[in-house]
Backbone as a printed PyTorch tensor [residue, N CA C, xyz], in Angstrom:
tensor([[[  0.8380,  -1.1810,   0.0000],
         [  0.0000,   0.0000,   0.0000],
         [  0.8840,   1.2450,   0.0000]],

        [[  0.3070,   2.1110,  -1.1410],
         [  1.5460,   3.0530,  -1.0110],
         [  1.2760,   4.2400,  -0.5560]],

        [[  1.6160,   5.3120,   0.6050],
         [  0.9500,   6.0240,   1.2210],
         [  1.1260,   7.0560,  -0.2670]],

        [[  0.0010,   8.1950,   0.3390],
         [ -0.4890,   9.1810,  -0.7790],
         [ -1.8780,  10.1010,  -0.4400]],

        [[ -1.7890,  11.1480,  -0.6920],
         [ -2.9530,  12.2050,  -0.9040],
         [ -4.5180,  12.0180,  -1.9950]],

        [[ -5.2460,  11.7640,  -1.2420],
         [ -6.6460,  11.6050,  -1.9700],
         [ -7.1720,  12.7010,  -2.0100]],

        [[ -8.0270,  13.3730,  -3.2400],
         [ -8.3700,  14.4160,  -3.4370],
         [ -9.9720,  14.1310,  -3.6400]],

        [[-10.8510,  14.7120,  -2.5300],
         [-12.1770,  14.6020,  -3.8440],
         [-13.2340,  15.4040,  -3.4110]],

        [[-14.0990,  15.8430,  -4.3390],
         [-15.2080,  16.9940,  -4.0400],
         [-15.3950,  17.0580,  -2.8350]],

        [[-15.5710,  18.5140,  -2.3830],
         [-16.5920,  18.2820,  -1.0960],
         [-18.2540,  18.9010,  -1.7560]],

        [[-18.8460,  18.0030,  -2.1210],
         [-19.6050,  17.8180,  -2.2650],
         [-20.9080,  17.0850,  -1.2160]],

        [[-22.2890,  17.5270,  -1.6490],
         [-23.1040,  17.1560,  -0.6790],
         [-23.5480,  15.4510,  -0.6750]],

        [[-23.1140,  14.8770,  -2.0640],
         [-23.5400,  13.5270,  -2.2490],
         [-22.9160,  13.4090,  -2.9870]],

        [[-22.5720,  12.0050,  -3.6360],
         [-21.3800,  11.2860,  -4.3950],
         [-21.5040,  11.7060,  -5.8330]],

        [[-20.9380,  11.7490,  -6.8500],
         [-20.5930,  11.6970,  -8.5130],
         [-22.2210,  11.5210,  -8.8710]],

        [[-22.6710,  12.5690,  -9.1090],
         [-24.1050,  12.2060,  -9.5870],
         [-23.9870,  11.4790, -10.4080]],

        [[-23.5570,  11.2340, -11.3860],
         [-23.5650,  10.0890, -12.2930],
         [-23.3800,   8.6440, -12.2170]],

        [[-23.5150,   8.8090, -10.5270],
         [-22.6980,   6.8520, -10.2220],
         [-24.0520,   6.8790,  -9.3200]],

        [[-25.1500,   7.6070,  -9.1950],
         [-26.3120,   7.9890,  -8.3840],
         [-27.3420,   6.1260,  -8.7630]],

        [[-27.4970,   5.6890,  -8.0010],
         [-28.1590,   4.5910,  -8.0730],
         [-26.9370,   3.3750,  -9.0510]],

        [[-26.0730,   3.3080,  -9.5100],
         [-25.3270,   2.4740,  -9.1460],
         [-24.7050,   1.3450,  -8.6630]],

        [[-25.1340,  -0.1380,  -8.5940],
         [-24.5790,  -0.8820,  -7.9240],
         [-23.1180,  -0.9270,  -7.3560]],

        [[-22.7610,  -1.6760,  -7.0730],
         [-20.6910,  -1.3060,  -6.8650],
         [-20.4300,  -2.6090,  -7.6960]],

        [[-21.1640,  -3.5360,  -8.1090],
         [-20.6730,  -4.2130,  -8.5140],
         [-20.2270,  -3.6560, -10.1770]],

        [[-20.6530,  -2.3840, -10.4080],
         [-20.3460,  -1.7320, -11.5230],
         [-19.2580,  -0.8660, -11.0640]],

        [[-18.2840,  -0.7370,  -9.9390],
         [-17.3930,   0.0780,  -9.7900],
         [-16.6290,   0.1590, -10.7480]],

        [[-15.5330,  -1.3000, -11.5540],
         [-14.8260,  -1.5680, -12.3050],
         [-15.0810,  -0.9140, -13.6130]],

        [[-16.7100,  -1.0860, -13.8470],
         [-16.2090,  -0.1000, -15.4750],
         [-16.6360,   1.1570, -15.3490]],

        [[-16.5600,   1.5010, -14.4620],
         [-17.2080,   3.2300, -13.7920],
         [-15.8400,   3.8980, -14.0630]],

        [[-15.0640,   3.3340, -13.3040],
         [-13.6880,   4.2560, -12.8540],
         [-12.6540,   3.0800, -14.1730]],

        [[-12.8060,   2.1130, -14.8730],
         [-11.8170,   1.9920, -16.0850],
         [-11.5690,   3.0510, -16.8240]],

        [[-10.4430,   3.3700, -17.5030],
         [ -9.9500,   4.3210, -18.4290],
         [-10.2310,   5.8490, -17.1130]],

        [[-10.4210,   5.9500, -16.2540],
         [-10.4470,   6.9260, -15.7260],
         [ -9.7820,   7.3060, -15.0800]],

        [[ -8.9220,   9.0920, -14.7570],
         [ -7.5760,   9.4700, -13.8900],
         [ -8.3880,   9.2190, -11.9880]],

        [[ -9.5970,   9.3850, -12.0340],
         [ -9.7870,   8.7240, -10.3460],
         [ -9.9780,   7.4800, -10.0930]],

        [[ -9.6030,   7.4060,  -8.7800],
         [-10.3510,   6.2640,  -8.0490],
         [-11.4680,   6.1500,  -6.9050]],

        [[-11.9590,   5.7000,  -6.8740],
         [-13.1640,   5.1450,  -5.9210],
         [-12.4100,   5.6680,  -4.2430]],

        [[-13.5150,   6.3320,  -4.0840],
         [-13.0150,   7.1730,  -2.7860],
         [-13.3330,   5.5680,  -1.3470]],

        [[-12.4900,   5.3700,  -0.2760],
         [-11.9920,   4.1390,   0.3640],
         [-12.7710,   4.6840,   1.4520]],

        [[-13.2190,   3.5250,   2.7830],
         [-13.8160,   4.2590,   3.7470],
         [-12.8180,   4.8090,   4.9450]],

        [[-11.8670,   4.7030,   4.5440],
         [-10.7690,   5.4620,   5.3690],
         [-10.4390,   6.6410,   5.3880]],

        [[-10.2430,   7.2660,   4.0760],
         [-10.3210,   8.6610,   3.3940],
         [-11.5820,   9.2430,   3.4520]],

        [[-12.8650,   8.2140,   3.2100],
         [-14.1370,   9.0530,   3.3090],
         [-14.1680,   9.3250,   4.6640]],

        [[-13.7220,   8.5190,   6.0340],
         [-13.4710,   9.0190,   7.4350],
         [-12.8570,  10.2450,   7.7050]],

        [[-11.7520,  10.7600,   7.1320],
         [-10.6180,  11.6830,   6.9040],
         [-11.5180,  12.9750,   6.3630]],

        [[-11.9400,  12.2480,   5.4660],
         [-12.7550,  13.8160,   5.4400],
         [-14.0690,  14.3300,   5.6140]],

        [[-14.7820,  13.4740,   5.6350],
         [-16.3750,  13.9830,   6.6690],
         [-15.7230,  14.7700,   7.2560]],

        [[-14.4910,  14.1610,   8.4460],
         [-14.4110,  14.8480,   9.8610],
         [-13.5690,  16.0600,   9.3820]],

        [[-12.8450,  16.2020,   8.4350],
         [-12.3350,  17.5560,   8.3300],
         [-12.9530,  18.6090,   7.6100]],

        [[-14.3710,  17.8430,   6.8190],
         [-15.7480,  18.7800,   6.5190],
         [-15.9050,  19.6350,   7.4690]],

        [[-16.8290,  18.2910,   8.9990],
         [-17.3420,  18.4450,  10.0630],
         [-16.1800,  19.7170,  10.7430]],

        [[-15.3150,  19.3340,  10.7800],
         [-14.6940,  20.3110,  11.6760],
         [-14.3930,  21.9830,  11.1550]],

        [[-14.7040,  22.0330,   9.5710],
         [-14.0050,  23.2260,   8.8440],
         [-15.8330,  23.9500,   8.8670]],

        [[-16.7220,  22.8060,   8.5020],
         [-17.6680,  23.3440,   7.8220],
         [-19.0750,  23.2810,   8.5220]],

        [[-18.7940,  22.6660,  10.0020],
         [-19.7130,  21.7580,  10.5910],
         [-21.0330,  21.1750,  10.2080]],

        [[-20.5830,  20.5260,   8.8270],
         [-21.1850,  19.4860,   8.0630],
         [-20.6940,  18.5760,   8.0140]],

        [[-21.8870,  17.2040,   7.3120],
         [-21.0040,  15.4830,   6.9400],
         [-21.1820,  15.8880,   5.3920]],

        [[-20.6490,  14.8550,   5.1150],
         [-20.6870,  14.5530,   3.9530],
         [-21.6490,  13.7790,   3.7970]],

        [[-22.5730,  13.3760,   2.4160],
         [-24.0180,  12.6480,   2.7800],
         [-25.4050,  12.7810,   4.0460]],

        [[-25.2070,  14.4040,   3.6420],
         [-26.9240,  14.4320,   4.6750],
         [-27.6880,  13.8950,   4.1230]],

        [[-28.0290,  13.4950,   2.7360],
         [-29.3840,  12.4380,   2.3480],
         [-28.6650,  11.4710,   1.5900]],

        [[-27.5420,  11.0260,   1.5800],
         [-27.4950,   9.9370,   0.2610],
         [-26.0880,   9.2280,   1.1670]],

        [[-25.6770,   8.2570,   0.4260],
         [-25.0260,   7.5260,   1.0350],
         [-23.7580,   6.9940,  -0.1920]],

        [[-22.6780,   6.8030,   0.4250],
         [-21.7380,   6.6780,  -0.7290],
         [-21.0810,   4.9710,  -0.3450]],

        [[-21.0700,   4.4870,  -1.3700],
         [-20.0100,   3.3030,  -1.7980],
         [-18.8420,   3.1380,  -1.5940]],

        [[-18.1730,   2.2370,  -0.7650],
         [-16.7440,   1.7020,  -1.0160],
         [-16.5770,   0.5650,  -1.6420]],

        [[-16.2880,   0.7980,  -3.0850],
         [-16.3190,  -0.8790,  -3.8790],
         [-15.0570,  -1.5740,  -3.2290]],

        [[-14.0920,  -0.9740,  -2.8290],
         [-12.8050,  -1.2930,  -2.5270],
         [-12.6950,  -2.0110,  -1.2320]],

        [[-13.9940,  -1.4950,  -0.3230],
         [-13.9050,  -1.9520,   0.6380],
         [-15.1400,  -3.2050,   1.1150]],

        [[-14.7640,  -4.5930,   0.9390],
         [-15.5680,  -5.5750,   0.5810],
         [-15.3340,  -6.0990,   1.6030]],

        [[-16.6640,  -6.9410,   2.8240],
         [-16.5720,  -7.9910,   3.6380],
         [-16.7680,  -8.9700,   3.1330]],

        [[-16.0490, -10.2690,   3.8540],
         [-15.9050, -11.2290,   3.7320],
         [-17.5540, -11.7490,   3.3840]],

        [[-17.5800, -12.4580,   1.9390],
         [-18.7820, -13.0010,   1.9860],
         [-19.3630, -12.3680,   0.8720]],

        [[-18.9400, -10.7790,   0.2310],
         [-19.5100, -10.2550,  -0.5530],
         [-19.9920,  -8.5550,  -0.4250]],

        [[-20.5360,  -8.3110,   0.7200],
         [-20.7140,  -6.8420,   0.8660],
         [-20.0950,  -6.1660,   1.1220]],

        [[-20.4220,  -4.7150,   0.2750],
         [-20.0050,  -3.7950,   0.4200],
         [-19.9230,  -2.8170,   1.3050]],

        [[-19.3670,  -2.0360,   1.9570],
         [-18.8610,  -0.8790,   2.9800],
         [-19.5050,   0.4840,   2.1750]],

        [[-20.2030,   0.8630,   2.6850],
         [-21.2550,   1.9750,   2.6050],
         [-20.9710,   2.9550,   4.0520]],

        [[-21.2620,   4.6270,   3.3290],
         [-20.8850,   5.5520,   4.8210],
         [-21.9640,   6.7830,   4.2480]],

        [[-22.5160,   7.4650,   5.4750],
         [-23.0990,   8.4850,   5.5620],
         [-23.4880,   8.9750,   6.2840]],

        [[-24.4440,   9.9770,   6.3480],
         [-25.1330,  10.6150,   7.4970],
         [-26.5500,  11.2390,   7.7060]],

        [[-27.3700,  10.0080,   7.7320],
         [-28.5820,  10.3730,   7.3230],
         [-29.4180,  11.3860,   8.5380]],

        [[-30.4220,  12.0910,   7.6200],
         [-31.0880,  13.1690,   8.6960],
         [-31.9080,  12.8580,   9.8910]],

        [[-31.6080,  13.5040,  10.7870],
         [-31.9830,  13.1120,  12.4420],
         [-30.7070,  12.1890,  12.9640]],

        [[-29.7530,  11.4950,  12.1100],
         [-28.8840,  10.8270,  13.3240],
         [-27.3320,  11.7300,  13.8890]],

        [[-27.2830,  13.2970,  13.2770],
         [-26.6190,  14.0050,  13.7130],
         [-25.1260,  13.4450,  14.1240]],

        [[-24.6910,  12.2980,  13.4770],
         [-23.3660,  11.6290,  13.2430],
         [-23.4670,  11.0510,  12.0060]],

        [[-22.2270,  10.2700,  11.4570],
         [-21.8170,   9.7200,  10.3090],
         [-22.2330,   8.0380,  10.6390]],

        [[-22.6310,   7.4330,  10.1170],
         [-22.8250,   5.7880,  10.3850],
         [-22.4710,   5.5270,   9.1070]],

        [[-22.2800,   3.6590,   9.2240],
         [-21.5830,   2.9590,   8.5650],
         [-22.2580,   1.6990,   8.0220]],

        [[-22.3690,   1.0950,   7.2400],
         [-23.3530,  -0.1540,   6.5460],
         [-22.5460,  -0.5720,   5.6580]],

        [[-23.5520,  -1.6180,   5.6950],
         [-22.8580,  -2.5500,   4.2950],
         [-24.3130,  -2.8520,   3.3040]],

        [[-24.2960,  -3.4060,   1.6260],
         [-24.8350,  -3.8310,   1.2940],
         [-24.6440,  -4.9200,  -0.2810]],

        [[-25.4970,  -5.2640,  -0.7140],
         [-25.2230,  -6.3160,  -1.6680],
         [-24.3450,  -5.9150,  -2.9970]],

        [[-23.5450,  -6.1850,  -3.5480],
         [-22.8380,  -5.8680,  -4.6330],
         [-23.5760,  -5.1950,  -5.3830]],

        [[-24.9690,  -6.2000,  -5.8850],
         [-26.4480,  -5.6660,  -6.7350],
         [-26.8480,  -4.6760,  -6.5690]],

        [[-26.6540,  -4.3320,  -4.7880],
         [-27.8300,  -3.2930,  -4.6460],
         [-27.8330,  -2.1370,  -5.2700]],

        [[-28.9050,  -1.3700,  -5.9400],
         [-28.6650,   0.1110,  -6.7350],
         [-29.9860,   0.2900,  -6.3810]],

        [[-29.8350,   1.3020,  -4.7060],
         [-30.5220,   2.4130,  -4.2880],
         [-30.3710,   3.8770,  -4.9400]],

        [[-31.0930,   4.4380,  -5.2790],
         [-30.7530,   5.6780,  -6.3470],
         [-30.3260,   6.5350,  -5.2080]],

        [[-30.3160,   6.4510,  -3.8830],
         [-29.6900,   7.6520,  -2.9970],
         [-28.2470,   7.0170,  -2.5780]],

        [[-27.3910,   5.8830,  -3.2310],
         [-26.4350,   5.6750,  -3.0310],
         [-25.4350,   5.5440,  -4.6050]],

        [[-23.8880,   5.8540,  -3.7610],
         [-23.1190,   6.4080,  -5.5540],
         [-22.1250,   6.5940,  -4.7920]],

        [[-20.7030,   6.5560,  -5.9540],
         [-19.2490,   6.8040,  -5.6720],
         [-19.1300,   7.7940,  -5.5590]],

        [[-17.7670,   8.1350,  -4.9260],
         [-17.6570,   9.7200,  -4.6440],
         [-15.9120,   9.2380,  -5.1170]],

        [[-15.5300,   9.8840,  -6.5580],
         [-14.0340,   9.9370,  -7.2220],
         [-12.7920,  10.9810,  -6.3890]],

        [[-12.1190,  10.1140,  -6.2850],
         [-10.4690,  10.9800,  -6.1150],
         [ -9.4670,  10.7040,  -7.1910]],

        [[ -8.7390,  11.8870,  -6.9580],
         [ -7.5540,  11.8280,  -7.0050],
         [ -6.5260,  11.6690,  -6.3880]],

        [[ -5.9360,  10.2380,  -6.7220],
         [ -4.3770,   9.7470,  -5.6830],
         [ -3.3570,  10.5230,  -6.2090]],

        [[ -2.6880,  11.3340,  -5.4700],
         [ -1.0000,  11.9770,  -5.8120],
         [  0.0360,  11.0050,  -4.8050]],

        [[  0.3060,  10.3100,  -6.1710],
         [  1.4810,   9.4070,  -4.7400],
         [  2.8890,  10.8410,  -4.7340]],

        [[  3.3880,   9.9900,  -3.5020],
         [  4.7550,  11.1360,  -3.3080],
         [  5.5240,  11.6180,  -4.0890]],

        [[  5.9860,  12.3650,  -4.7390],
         [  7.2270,  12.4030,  -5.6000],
         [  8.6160,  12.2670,  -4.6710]],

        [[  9.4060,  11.2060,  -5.6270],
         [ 10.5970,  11.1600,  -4.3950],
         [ 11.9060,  11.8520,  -5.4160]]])
């Protein structure tokens, strides 16, 4: 794993265009493309440096995808912050699933220059 800077909208909900989406379509979403699929580690990283700059989450109504981030068995790692729970929560769901209020949210990796 090679450490590096992720870049990606702060935006109120993910890549409208990945809007209902399965993840099992991550692969030809982001093929031929300069981003990648934002990880739920980085999406942690920056809610909270939203929350802290902007005192907002990221995803007040919609919920974003980690294709990258897969449990054992098949599902996917899902993050947001839906209205009334006044924190960020965390889910999983089916590769298939394509809820139209869930979608990728793209970065840009700058690995280090050495």
């Amino acid at each position: 794993n090679v450490p590096g800077l992720y870049l990606t909208e702060r935006s109120a909900k993910p890549t409208p265009a990945t809007m209902g989406l399965p993840p099992k379509f991550a692969k030809h979403w982001f093929a031929g493309r300069q981003t990648v699929p934002l990880n739920l580690c980085n999406y942690g990283i920056g809610t909270s440096l939203c929350h802290k700059i902007e005192n907002q989450f990221l995803d007040p109504v919609t919920w974003t995808w980690f294709p990258e981030n897969t449990l054992a068995g098949g599902p996917v790692a899902a993050g947001g912050c839906p209205p009334g729970r006044g924190r960020v929560g965390f889910d999983y769901g089916g590769s298939d699933c394509g809820l139209a209020y869930f979608g990728f949210r793209e970065a840009i990796f700058l690995k280090p220059q050495n």
